[in-house]
Residue, then its C-alpha position, 0 to 999 in steps of 0.5 A: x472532237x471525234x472518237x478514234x473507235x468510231x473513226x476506225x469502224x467507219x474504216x473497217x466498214x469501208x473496206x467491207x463495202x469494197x470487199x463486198x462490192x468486188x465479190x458481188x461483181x466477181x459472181x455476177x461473173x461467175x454466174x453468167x457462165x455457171x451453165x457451162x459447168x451443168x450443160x450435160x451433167x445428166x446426160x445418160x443417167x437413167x435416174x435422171x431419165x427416169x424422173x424427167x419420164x415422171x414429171x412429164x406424165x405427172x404434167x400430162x395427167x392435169x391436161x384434159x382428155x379426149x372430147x374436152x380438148x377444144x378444137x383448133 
């Protein structure tokens, strides 16, 4: 004999399986084109130039300088 409380939660647990597949499914969606929503966001904001400028001199400051640079 089975116990309807356990029935019921397999149930309900079913249906969330299902709701969770469809909303993974719909995300993947979704996120395939999320940088069409970004492309450009920054675009002429002097913060954000600002901070692209530090980052490329902070990445340039670990490259070697002057004779320690092998030739090609």
């Amino acid at each position: 004999m089975t116990d309807p409380g356990v029935l019921e939660r397999i149930e309900a647990l079913e249906h969330e399986v299902e709701r969770v597949k469809r909303d993974r499914s719909t995300s993947k969606a979704e996120g395939s084109q999320r940088w069409k929503r970004i492309v450009g966001v920054y675009r002429d904001n002097p913060d954000f130039d600002e901070a692209e400028q530090l980052g490329r001199e902070w990445r340039e400051s670990f490259r070697p300088q002057g004779d320690e640079i092998a030739p090609a």
